[in-house]
C-alpha positions as CSV (number, residue, x, y, z in Angstrom):
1,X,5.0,35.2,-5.1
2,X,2.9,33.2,-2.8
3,X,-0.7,31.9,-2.6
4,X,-2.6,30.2,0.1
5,X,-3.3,26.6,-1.0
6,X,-5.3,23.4,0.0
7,X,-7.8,24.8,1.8
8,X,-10.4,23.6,-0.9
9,X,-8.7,20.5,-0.6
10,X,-9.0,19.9,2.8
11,X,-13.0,20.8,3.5
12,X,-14.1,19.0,0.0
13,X,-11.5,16.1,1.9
14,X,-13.1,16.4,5.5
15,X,-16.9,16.6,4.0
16,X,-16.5,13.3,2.1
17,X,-17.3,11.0,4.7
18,X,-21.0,12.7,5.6
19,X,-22.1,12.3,1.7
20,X,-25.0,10.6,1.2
21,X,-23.5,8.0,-0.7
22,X,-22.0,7.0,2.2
23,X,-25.2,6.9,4.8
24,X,-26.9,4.6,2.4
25,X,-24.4,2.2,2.2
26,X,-24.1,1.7,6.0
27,X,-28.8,1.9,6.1
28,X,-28.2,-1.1,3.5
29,X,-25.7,-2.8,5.8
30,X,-28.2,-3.6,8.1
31,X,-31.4,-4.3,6.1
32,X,-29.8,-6.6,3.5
33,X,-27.5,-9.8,4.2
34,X,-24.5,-8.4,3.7
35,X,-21.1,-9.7,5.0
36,X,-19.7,-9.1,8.6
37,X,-17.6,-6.6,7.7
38,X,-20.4,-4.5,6.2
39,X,-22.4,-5.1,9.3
40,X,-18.9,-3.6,11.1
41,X,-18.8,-0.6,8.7
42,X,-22.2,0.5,10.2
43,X,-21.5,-0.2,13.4
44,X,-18.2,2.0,13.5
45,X,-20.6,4.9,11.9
46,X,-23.1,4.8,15.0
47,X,-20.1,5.3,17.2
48,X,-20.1,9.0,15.3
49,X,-16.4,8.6,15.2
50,X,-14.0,5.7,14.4
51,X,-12.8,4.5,17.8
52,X,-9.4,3.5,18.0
53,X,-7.3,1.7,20.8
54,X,-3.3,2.1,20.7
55,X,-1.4,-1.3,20.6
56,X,2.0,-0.1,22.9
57,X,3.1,3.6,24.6
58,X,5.6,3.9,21.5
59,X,6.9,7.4,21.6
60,X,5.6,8.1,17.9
61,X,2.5,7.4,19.4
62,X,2.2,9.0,22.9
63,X,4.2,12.2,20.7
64,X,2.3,12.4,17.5
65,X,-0.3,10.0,16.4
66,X,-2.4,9.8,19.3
67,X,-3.1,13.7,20.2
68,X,-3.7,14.4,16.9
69,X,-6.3,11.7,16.3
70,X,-8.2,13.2,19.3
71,X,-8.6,16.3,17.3
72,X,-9.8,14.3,14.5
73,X,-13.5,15.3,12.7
74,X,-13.8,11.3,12.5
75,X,-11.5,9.6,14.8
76,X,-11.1,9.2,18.8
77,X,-8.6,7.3,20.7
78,X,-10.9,5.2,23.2
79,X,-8.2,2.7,25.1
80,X,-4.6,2.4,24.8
81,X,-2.8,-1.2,25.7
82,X,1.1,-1.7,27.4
83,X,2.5,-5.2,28.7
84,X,3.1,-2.9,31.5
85,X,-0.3,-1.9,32.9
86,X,1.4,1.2,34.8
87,X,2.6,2.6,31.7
88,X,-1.1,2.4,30.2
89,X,-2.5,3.9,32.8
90,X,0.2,6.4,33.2
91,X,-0.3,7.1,29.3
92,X,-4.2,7.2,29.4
93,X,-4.0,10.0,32.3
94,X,-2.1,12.0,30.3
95,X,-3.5,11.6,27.4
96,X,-7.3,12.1,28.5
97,X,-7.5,8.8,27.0
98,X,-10.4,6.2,28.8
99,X,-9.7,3.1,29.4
100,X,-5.9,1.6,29.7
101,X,-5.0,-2.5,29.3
102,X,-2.2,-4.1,30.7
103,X,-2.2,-6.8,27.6
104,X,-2.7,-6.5,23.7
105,X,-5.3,-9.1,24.1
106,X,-7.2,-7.1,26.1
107,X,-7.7,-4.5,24.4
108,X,-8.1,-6.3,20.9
109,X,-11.2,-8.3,22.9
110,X,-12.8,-4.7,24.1
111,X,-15.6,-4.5,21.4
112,X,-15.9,-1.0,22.1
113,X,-12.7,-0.8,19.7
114,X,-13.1,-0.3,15.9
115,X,-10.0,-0.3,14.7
116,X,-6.1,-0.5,15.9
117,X,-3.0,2.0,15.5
118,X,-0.3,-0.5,15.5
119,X,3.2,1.9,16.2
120,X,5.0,-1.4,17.7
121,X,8.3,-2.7,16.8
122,X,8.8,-3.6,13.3
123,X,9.2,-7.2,13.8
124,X,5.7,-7.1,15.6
125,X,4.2,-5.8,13.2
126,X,2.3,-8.0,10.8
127,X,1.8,-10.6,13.8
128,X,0.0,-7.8,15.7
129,X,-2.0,-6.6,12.5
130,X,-3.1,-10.1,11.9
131,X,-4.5,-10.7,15.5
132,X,-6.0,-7.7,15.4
133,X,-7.7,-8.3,12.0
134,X,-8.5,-11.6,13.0
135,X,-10.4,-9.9,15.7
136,X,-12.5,-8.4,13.9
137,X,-10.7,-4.5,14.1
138,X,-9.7,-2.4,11.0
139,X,-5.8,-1.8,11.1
140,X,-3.4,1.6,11.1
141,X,-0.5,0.0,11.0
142,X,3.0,2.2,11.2
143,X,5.3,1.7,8.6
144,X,7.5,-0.2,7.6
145,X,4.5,-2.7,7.4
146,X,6.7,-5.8,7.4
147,X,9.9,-6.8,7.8
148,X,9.9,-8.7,3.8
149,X,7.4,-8.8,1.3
150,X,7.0,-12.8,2.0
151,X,5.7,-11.6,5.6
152,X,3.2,-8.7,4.5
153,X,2.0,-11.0,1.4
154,X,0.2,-12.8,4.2
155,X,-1.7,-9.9,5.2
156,X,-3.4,-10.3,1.7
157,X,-5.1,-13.7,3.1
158,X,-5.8,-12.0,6.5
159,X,-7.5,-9.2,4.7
160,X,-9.8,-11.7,2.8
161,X,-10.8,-13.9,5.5
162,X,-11.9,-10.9,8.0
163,X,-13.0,-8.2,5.4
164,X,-11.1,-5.3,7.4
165,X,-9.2,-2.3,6.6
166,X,-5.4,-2.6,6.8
167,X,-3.2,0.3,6.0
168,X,0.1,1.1,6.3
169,X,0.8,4.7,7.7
170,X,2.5,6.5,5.5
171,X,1.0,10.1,6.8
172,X,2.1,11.8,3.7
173,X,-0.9,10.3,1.5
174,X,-2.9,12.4,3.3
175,X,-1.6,15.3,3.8
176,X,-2.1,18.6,1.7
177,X,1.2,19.1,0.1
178,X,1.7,15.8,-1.3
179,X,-2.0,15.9,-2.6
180,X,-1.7,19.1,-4.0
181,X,2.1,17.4,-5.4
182,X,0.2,15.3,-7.5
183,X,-2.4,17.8,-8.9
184,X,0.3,19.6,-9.8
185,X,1.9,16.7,-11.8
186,X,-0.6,15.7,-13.7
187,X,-1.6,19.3,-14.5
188,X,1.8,18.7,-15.9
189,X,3.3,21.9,-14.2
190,X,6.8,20.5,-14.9
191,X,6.7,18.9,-17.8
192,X,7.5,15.1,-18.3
193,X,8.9,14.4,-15.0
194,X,12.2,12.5,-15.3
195,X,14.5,12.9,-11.7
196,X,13.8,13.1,-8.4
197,X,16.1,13.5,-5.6
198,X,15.3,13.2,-1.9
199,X,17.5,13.4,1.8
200,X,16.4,12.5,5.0
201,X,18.7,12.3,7.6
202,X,18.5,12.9,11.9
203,X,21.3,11.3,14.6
204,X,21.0,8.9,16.7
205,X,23.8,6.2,18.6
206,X,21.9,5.4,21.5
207,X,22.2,1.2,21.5
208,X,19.0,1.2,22.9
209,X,17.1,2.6,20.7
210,X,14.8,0.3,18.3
211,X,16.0,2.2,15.4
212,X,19.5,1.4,16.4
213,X,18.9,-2.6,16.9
214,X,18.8,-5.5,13.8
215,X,16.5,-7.5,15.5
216,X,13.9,-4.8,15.4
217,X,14.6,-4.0,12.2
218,X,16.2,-0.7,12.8
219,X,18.5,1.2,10.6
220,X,18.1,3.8,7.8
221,X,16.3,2.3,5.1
222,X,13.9,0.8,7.2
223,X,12.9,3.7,8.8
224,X,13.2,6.2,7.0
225,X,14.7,5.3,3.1
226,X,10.9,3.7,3.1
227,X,9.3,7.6,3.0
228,X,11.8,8.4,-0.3
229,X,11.3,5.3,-1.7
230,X,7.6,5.5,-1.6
231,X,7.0,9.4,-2.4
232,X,8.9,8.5,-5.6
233,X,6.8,5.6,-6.9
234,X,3.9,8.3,-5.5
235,X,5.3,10.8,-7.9
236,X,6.2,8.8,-11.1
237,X,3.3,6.4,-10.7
238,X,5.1,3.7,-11.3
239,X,7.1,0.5,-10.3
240,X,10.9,1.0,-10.5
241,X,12.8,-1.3,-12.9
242,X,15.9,-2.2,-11.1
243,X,17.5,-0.1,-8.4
244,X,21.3,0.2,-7.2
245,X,22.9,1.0,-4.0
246,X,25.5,1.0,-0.8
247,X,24.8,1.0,2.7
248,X,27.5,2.0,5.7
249,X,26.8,-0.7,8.7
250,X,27.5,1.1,11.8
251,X,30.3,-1.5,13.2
252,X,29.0,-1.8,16.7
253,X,25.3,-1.5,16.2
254,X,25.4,-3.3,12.9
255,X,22.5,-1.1,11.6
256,X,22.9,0.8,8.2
257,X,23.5,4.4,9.2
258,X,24.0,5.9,5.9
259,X,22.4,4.6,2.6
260,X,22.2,5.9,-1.1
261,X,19.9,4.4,-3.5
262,X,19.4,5.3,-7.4
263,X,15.8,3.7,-8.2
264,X,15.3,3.6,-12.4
265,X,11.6,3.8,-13.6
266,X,10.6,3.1,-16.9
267,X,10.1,7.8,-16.8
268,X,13.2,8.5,-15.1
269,X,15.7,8.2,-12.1
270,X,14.5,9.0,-8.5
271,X,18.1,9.1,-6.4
272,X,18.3,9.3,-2.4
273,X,20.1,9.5,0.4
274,X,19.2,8.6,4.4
275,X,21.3,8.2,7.8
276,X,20.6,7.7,11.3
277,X,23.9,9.2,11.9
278,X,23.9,12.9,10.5
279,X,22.5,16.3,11.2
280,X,18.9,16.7,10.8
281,X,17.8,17.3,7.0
282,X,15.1,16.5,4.7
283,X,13.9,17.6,1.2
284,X,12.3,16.3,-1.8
285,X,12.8,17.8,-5.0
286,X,10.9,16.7,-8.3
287,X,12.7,18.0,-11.4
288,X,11.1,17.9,-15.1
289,X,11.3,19.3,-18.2
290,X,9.8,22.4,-18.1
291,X,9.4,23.2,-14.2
292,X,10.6,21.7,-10.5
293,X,8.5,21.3,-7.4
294,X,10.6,20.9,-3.9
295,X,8.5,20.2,-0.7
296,X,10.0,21.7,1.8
297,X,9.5,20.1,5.0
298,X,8.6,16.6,3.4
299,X,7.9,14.3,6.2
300,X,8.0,16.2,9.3
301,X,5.2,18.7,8.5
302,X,5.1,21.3,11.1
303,X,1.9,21.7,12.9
304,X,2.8,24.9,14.4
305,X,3.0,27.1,10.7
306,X,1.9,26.7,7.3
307,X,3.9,24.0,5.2
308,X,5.0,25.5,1.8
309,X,5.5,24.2,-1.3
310,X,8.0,25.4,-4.1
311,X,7.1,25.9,-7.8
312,X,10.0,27.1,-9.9
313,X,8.8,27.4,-13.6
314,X,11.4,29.4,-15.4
315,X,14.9,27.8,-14.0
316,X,16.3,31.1,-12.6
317,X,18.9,30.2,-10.2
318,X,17.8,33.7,-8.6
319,X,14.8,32.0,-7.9
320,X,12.3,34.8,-9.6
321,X,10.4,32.2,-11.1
322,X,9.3,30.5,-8.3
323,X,6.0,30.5,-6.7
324,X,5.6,29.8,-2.6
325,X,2.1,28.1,-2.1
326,X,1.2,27.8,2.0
327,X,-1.4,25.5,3.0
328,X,-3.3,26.0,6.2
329,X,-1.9,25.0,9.4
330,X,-2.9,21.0,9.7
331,X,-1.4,18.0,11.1
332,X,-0.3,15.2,9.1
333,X,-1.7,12.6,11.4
334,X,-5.2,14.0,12.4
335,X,-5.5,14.1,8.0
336,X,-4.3,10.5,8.1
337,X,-6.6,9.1,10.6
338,X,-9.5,10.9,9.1
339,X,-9.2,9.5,5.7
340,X,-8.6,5.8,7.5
341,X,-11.7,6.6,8.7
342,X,-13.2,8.0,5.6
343,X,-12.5,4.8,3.6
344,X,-13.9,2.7,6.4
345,X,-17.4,4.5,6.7
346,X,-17.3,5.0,2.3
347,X,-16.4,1.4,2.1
348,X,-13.4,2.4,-0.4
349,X,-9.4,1.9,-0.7
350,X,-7.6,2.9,2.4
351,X,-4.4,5.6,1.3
352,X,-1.9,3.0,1.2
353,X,-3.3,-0.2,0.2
354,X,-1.6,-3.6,0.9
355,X,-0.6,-4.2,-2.8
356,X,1.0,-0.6,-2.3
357,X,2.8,-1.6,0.7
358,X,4.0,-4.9,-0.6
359,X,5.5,-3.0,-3.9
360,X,7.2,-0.6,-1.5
361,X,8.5,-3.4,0.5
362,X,10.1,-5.5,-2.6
363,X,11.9,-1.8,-3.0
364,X,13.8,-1.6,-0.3
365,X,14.4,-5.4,-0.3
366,X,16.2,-4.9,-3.3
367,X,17.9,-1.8,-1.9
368,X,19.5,-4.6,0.6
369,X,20.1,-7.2,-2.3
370,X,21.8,-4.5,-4.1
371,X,23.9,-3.4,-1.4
372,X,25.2,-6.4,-0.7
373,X,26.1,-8.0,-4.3
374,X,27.4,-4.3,-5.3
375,X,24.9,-5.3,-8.5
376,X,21.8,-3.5,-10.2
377,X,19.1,-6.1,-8.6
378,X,14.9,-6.1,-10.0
379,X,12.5,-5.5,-7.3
């Protein structure tokens, strides 16, 4: 059986940010004495749409991120930055994007620029997302935010003293299928959950690569263990107890290229696998008592066809008992720019909220502790 699904969802989602609500917060920005930040929240609102500029060309970027926040209902991509002002330019041309600066600095002084998408190296960036707080810009930052959780604990203090918007983007907090996820849990369609299982998996051996080099924090768990790890403390809604695992160190590169974690929470186990070194793959599956849910395409939405979620609730390995739902062709990363936005002009939580992020981070720390003592280690 199928059924269309999230299209509800997605206009109630989209019409948010024009409530009235909103508009009166942003009138009362400027007529009362409200802090700086308040006063930026208005400002951002007059622009009609949140205007970002791109710290880097970073593939993910130039690829994904940026084409689909042009085609955002509340986002635009006004100036993108390189240390390489020929690569700016060259970007902005083809990107239809105005104005291109051959420095970070630059562009974080343009005050034409409300907030930063921050897809740099992962060593850069929580030194990036504080100078761009710091001046005065709300931050999309790619994931992972930090290298450690000391490192993004300091973006608590930088989030106090300039009263901006940091979040980290995880694109699948946004997105349809992991909204309609959690409806679907707490409508308890599957009974008490208790397991979750997860694979992600692509190849890649070029040296050069970022995801293939330490110092840039590369490797499996970084990159991509951080989307299992953080759709499963999505999906239980808690905080794992103590987690276990092993890594395989690629002996060359010296980045993990195949990693298995089993994270306990206090409701169940969430178990997964990633690599950087094996065919393309990638499922979620959450299994409860009465009922399972697998997302099909979990983190690499298509954009081109409906994404489809599974709901088996009868356990017939013919599969009889499951019902297809298909939400409406979308990309992940217009959704997640728009609700940055949303939160911005509402004045509200961002999707992934620093305490969020930090939570995820101590995760996968442990993953590492773990791996290395061969021992069951507390986040």
């Amino acid at each position: 059986m199928e059924i269309q699904a999230g299209k509800v969802l997605s206009l109630v989602y989209l019409s948010r940010a024009l409530r009235a609500g909103a508009a009166a917060k942003w009138l009362r920005a400027i007529l009362t004495d409200e802090p700086a930040g308040s006063w930026r929240l208005y400002h951002a609102c007059m622009s009609k749409k949140l205007r970002f500029g791109v710290l880097s060309t970073a593939n993910i970027g130039l690829k994904k991120v940026i084409p689909a926040m042009q085609r955002g209902q509340l986002t635009t991509v006004a100036a993108i930055a390189s240390r390489d002002l020929a690569k700016a330019k060259e970007a902005a041309r083809a990107l239809d994007i105005p104005t291109a600066y051959g420095s970070y600095e630059e562009l974080l002084a343009d005050p034409n620029i409300d907030a930063i998408y921050n897809p740099l190296p992962n060593q850069l960036h929580v030194p990036w997302t504080t100078k761009a707080a710091e001046s005065g810009k709300h931050v999309l930052c790619e994931k992972p935010l930090s290298m450690t959780v000391a490192e993004a604990r300091t973006l608590l203090d930088v989030r106090a003293r300039t009263g901006v918007k940091i979040c980290e983007a995880f694109m699948i907090r946004s997105f349809h299928q992991w909204l309609r996820l959690r409806e679907l849990l707490e409508e308890g369609r599957v009974g008490e959950l208790r397991s979750i299982t997860g694979f992600f998996s692509y190849f890649n051996i070029n040296p050069a690569n970022i995801r293939n080099r330490v110092e840039t924090g590369g490797g499996g768990v970084y990159d991509i263990g951080c989307y299992c790890i953080h759709a499963s403390r999505y999906a239980f809604g808690q905080e794992p107890t103590r987690v276990v695992a092993t890594l395989d160190r690629d002996p060359q590169l010296g980045t993990d290229r195949l990693a298995s974690a089993i994270l306990e929470f206090p409701a169940g186990h969430a178990i997964f696998t990633c690599s950087t070194q094996l065919i393309p793959y990638q499922k979620m599956n959450f299994l409860g008592t009465r009922g399972r849910i697998e997302i099909e395409i979990p983190f690499n939405a298509p954009i081109d066809r409906p994404a489809r979620l599974f709901l088996d609730s009868t356990g017939d390995l013919s599969g009889s008992g499951i019902t297809i739902e298909n939400f409406p062709v979308a990309d992940q990363y217009t959704m997640q720019g728009d609700a940055f936005a949303q939160a911005i002009y509402e004045d509200k939580e961002v999707p992934v909220s620093l305490e969020d992020s930090i939570a995820n981070m101590a995760v996968i720390e442990a993953i590492f502790t773990s791996a290395k003592s061969r021992e069951w280690v507390s986040p």
